[in-house]
N, C-alpha and C positions, 0 to 999 in steps of 0.2 A: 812602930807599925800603926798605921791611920786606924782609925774607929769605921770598922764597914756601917755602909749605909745600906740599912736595911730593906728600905725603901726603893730602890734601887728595881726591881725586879717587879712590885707592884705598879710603879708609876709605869714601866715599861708595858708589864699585861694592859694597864688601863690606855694607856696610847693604842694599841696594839687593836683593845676592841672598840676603840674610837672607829678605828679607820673599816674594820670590818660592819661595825654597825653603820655607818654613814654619817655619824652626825650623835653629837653629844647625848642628847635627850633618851637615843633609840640605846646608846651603850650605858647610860645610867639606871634602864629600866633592866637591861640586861643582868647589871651588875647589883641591881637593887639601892640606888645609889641618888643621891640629886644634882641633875644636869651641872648646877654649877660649882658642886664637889668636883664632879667629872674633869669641868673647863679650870676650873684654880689648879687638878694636879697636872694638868697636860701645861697647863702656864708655868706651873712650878717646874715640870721636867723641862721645857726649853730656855726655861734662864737657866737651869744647873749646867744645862749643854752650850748654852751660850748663841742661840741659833734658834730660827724660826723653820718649823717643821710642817703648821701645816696654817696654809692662807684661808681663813674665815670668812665666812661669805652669809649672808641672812638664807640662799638657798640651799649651799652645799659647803664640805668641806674639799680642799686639795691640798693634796700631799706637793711641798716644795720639793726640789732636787734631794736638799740635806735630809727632809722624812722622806720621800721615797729608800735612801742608801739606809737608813735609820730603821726603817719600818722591815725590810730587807734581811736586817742583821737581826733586830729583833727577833723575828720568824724563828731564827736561828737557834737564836741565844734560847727562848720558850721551849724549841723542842727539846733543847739540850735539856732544860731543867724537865722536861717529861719522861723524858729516858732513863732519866737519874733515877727518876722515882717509880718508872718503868721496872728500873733492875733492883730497885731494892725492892718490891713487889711484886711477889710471885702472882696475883692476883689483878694485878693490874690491868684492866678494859681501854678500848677504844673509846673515846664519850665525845660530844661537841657536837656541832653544825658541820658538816661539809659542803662546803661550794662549788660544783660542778659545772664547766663548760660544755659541751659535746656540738663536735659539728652532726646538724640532723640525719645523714646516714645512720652512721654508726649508733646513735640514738636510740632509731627507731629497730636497728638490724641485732643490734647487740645489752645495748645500757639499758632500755628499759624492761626488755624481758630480766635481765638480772638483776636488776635494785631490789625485785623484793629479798631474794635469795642472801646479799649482800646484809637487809638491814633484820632482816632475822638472824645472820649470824650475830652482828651485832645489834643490838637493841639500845647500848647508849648511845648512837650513833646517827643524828638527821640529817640530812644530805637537800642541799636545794641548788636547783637543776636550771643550766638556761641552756635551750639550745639557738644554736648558730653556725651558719657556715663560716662566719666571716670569722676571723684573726683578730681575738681580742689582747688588750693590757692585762696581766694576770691580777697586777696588784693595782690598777685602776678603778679593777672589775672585782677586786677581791675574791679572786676566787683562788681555788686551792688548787685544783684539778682542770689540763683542760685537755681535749682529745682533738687531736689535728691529724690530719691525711697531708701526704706529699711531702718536699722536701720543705726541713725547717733550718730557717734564718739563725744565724749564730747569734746567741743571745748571753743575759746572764741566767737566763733556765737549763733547767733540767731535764733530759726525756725516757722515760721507761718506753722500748717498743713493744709495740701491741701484735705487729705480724703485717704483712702485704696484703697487699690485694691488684690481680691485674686487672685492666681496663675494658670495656668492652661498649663497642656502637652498636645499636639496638633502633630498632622500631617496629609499632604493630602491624597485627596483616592488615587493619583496617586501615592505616597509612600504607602501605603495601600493595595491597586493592586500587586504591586509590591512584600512586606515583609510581608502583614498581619499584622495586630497588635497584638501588649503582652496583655497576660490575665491576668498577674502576675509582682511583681517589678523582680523575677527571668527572665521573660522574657524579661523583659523590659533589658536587659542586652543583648542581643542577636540583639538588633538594636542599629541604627547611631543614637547618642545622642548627639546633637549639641548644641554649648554652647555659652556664649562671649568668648571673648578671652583675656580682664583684668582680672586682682583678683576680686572676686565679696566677700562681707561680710560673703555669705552663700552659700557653694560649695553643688554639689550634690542636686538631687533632693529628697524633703520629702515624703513618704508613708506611710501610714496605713494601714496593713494587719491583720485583726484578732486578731485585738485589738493593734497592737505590731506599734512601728513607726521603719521605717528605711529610711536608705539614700542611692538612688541609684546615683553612679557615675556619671558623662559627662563622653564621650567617644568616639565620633563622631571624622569625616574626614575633617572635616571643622569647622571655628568657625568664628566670625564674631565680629566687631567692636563696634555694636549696638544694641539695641534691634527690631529694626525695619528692619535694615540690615538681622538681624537673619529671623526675620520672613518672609523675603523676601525668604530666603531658603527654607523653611519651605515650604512657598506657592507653589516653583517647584519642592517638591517633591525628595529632597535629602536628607531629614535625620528627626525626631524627634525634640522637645524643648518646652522647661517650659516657657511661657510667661504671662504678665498680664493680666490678663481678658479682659481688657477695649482694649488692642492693640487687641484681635480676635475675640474677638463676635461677630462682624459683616460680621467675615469671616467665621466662625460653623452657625451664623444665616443662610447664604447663598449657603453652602453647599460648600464651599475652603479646607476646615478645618474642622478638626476632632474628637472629644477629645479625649485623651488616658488615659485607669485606672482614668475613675473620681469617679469610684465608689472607689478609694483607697487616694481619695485625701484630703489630711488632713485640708484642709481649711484656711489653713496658710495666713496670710495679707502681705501684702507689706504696708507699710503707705509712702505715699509725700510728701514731705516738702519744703516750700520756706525757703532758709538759707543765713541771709544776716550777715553782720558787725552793731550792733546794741544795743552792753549792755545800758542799764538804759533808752529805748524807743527815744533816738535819733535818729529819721530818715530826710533827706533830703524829701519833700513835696513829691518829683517826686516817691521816694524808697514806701512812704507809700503811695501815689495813686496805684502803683503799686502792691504790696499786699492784699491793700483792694479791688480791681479787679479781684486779681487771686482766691483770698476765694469767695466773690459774686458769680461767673461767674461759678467755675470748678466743675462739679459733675462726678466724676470718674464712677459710675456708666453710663454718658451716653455721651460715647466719641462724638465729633464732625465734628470725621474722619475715 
């Protein structure tokens, strides 16, 4: 039987917070350690593997094809060895950084009224937050956790769903006053149809007219980065836009907001999803505290914000 290498499992953690810290310096301070301790064992680990894992650069690090599938498994292999010690540990905490995505709906309606709640249950547990509407690399971006609306692209991730939400066209009475509202998707063509301003999965807005569905264009003067940015518009009464239920309710509750053609709205869902790096149920403790939080805690039906 071979002599295990002990080592083995350290050089991997120290790859591992390479690629999370960004760059040698930032995972040696992490680690307590000197950058080029750091760089000799990541050199040592890709001659043992026979392969170049990640391409050096004076500004940044990148993960090649082989450390992406590398970095990947790693993930894995780490959580495994946290569970181990999970289960021999009755005592055992959630601890680390977490790195969170959120597209800013959901953000602003759901994640941040709950993060404190979240990091008081746990207290070894930091969490750092981007938000974005746009579709990011999980492990480009190194993040743990990211929350997406709409339908998702078959990947090598993972998704916990978080719950629907249906769609809904809106504007103020102050854009109301101003242009009247469409009685009709034909009318509806004749006003400022404000939109994001990424590609989104599903262009145009859906209607049901007399039985018949169709799709009325965006068209609008302006368009916006977010979905909350958007609504921002919306609220001053510059244009029309399709948003999720759960971002306006509480602004049609109060009278901000106004629906438009809900009698032609086809009832369409949006689903949410948390989508991590995770094949075969390997999670770091902190990733599946975090998960099993977001499902407890989140009912789209009754935003927080």
């Amino acid at each position: 039987m071979p002599t295990p290498d002990i080592n083995r499992s350290g050089q991997l953690e120290i790859f591992v917070r390479v690629i999370e810290a960004g760059s040698f310096s930032a995972a040696a301070r992490a680690l307590d350690m000197s950058p080029s301790a750091v760089s000799k064992l990541v050199a040592r680990l890709e001659q043992r593997l026979g392969t170049r894992l990640l391409q050096r650069s004076t500004r940044q690090l990148q993960l090649t094809p082989e450390g992406c599938a590398f970095y990947e498994r790693g993930l894995r292999v780490l959580a495994d060895l946290d569970e181990a010690e999970r289960c021999a540990s009755a005592h055992a905490e959630p601890r680390g950084r977490l790195r969170v995505n959120s597209n800013v709906p959901f953000a602003h309606h759901f994640l941040l009224p709950l993060l404190p709640a979240f990091l008081e249950r746990h207290p070894q547990v930091g969490v750092d937050l981007m938000l974005t509407d746009e579709v990011i690399d999980l492990l480009e971006q190194r993040t743990d956790v990211a929350v997406r609306a709409g339908p998702l692209k078959s990947s090598s991730l993972v998704a916990r769903r978080l719950g629907s939400t249906r769609m809904m066209i809106v504007a103020a009475p102050a854009y109301a006053a101003r242009h009247g509202l469409p009685g009709d998707a034909a009318a509806l063509l004749a006003h400022n149809r404000l939109d994001i301003g990424h590609a989104r999965a599903q262009t145009g807005w859906p209607l049901r007219e007399q039985g018949q569905m169709q799709t009325v264009p965006t068209g609008g003067n302006a368009r916006a980065s977010d979905g909350e940015a958007l609504r921002r518009l919306v609220l001053g009464g510059a244009g029309i836009a399709r948003l999720a239920a759960f971002q306006v309710q509480a602004d049609v509750a109060a009278g901000r907001l106004l629906p438009v053609l809900e009698q032609a709205n086809p009832g369409d869902l949006e689903d949410v999803h948390a989508v991590f790096v995770g094949q075969g149920g390997y999670l770091p403790l902190r990733v599946r505290a975090f998960l099993d939080f977001l499902v407890e805690q989140v009912d789209l039906a009754k935003p927080l914000a």
